[in-house]
Jmol script that loads the backbone (N, CA, C; Angstrom):
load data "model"
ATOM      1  N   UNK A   1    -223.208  49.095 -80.416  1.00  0.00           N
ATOM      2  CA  UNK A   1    -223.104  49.355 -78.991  1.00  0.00           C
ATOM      3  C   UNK A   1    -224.252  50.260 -78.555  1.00  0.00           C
ATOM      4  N   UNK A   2    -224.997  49.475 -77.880  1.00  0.00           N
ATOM      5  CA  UNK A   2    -225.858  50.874 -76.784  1.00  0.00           C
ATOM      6  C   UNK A   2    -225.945  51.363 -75.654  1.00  0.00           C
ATOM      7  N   UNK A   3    -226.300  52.423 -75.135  1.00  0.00           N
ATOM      8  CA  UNK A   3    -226.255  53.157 -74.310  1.00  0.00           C
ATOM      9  C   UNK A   3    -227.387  53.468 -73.716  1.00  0.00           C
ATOM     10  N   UNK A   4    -227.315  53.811 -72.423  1.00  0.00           N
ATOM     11  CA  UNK A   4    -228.651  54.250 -71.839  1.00  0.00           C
ATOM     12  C   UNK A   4    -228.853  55.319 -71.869  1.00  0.00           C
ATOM     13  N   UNK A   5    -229.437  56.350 -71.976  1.00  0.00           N
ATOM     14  CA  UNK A   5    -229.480  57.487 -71.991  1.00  0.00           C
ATOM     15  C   UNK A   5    -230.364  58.354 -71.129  1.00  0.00           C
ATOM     16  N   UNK A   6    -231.024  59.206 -70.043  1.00  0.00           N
ATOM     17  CA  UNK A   6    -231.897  59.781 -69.422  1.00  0.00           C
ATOM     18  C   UNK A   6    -232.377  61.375 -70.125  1.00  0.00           C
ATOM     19  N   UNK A   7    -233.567  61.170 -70.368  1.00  0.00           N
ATOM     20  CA  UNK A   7    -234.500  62.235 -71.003  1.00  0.00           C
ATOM     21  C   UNK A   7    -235.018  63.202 -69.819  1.00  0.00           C
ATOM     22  N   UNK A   8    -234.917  64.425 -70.059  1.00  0.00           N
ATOM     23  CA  UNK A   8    -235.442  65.453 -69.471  1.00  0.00           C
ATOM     24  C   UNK A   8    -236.377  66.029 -70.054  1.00  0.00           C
ATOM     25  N   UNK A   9    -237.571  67.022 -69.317  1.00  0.00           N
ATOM     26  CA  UNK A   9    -238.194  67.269 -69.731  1.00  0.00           C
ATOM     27  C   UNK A   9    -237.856  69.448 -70.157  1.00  0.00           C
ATOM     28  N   UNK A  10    -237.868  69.504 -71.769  1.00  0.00           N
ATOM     29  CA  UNK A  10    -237.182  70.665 -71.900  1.00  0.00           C
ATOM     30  C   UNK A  10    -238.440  71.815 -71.282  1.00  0.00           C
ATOM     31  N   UNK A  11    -239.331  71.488 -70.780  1.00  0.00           N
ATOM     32  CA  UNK A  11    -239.992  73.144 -69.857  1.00  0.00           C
ATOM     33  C   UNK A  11    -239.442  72.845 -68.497  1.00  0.00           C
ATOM     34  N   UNK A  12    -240.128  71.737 -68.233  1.00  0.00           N
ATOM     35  CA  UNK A  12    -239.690  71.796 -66.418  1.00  0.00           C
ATOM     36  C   UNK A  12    -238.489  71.024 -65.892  1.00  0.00           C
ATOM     37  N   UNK A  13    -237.794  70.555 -66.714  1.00  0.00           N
ATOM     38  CA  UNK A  13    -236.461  70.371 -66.777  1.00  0.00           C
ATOM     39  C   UNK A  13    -236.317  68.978 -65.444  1.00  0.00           C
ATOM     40  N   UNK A  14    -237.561  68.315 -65.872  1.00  0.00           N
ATOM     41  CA  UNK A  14    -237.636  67.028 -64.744  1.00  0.00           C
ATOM     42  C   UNK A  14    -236.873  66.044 -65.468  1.00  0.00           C
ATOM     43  N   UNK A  15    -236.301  64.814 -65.058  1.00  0.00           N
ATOM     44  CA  UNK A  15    -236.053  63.961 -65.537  1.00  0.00           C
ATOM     45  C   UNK A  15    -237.050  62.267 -65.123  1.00  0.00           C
ATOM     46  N   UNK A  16    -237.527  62.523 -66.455  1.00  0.00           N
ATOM     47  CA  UNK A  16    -238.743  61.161 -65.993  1.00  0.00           C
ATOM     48  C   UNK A  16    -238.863  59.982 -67.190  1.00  0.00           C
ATOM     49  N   UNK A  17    -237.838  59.885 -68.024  1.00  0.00           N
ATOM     50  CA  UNK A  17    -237.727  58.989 -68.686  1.00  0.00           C
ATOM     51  C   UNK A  17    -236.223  58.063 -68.853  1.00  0.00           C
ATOM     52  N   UNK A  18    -236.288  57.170 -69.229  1.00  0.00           N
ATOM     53  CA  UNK A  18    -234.641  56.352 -69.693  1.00  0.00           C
ATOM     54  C   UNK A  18    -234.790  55.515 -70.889  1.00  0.00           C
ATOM     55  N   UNK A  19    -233.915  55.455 -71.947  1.00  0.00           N
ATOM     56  CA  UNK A  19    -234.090  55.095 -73.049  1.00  0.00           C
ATOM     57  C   UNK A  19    -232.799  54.087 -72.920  1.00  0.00           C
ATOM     58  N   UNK A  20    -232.625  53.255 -74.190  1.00  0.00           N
ATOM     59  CA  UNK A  20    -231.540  52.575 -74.987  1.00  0.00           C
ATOM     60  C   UNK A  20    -231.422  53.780 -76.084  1.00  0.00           C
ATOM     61  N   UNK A  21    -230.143  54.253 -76.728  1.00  0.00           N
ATOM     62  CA  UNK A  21    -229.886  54.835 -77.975  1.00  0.00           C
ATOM     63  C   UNK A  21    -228.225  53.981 -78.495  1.00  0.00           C
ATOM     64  N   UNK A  22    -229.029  53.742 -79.702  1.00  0.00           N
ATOM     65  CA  UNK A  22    -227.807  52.826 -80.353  1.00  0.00           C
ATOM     66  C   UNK A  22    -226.324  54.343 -80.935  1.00  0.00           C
ATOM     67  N   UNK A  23    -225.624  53.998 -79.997  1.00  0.00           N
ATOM     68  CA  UNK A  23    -224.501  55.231 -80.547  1.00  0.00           C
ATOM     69  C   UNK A  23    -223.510  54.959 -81.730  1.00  0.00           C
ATOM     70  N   UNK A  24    -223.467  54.071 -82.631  1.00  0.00           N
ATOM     71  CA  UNK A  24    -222.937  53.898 -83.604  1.00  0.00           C
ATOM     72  C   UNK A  24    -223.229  54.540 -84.884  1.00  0.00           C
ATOM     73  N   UNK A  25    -224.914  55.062 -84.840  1.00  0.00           N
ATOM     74  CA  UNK A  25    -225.750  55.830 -85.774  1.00  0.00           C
ATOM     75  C   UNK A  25    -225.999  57.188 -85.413  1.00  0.00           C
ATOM     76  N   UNK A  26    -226.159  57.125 -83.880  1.00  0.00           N
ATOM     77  CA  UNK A  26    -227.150  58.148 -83.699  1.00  0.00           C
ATOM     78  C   UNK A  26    -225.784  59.194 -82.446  1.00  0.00           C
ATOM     79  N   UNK A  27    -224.988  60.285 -83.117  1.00  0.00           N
ATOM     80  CA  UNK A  27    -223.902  61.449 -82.267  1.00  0.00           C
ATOM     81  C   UNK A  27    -224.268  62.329 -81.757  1.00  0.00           C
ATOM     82  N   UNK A  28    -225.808  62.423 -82.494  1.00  0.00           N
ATOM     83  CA  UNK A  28    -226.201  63.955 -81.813  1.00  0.00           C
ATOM     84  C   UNK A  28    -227.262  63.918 -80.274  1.00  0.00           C
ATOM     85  N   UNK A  29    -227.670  64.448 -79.804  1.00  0.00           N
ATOM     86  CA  UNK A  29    -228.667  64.512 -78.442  1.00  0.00           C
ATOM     87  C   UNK A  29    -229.981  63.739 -79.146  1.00  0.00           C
ATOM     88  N   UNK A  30    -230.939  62.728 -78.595  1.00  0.00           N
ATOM     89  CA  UNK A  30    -231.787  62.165 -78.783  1.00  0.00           C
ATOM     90  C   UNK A  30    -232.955  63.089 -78.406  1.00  0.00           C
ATOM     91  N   UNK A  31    -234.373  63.713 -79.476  1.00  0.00           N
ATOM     92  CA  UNK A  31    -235.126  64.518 -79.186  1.00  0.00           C
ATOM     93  C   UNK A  31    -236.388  63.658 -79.050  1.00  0.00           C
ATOM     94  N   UNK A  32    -237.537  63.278 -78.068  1.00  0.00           N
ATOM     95  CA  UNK A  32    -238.764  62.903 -78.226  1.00  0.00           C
ATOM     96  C   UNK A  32    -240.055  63.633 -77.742  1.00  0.00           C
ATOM     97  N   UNK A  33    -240.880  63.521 -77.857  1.00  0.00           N
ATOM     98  CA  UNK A  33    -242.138  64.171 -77.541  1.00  0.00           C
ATOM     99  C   UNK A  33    -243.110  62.843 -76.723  1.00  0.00           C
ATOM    100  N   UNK A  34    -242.802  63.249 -75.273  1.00  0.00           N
ATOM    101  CA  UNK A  34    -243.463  62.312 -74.727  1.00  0.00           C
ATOM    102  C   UNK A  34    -244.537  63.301 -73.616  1.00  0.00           C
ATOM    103  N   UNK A  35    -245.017  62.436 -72.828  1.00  0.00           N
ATOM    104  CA  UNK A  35    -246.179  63.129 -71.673  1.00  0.00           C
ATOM    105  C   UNK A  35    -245.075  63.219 -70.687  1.00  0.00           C
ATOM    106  N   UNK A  36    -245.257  64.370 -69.956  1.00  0.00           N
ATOM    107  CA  UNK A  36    -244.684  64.732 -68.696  1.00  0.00           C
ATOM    108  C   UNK A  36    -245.608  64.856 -67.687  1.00  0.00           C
ATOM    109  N   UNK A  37    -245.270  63.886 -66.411  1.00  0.00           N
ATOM    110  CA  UNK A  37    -246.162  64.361 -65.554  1.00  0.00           C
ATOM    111  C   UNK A  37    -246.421  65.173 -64.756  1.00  0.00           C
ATOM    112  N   UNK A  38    -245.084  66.049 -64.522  1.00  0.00           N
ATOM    113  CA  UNK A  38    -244.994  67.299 -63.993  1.00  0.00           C
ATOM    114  C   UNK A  38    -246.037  68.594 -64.404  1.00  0.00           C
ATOM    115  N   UNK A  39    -245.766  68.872 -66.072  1.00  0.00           N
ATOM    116  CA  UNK A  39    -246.101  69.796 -66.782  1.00  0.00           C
ATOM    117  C   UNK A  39    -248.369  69.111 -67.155  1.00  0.00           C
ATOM    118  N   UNK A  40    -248.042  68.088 -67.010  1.00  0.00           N
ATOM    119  CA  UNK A  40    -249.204  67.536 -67.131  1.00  0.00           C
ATOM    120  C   UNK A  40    -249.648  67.697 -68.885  1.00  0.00           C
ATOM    121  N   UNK A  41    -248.649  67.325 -69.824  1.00  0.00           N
ATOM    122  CA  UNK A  41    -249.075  67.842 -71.153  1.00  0.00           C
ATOM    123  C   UNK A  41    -247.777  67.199 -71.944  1.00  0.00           C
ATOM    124  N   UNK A  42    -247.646  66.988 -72.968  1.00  0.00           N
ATOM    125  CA  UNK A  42    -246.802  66.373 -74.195  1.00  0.00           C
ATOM    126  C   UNK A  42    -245.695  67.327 -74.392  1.00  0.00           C
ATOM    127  N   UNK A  43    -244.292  67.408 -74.009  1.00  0.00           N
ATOM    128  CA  UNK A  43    -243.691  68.300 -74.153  1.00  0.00           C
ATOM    129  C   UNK A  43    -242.157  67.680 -74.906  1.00  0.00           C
ATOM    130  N   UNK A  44    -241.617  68.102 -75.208  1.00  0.00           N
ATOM    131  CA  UNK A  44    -240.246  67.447 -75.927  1.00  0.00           C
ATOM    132  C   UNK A  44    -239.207  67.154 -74.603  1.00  0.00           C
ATOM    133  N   UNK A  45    -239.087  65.919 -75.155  1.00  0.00           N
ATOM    134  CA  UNK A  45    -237.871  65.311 -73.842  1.00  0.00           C
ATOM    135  C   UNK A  45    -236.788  65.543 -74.362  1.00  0.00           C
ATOM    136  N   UNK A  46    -235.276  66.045 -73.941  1.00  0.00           N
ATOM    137  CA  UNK A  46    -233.876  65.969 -74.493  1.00  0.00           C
ATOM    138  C   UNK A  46    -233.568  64.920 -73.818  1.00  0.00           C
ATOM    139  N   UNK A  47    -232.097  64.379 -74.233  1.00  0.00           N
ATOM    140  CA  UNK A  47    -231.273  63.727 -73.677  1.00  0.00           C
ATOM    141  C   UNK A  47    -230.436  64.567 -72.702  1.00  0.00           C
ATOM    142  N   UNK A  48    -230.130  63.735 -71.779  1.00  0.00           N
ATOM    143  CA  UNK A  48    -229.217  64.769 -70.527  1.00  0.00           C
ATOM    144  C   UNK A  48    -227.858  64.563 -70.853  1.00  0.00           C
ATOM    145  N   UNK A  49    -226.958  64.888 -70.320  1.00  0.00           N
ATOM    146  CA  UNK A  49    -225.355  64.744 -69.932  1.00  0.00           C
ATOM    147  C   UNK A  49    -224.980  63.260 -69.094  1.00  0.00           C
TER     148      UNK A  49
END
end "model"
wireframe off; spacefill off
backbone 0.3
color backbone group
């Protein structure tokens, strides 16, 4: 089963990404390192609520 999930950005706390995360494997918060265009720089995205 998957899920959609929305990534925030953990400095400026934007939300500018949306993923698939397969929840059968994966219980904990999804962590990535993507570009933010806010911060203008590579910063770690969380998963939101």
């Amino acid at each position: 089963m998957r899920k959609k999930v929305i990534l925030a950005c953990s400095q400026c706390l934007n939300r500018n990404y949306s993923t698939m995360k397969n929840m059968a494997q994966h219980h904990e918060r999804l962590e990535i390192k993507k570009f933010c265009k806010t911060c203008n720089a590579h910063t770690i995205h969380r998963e939101t609520k």
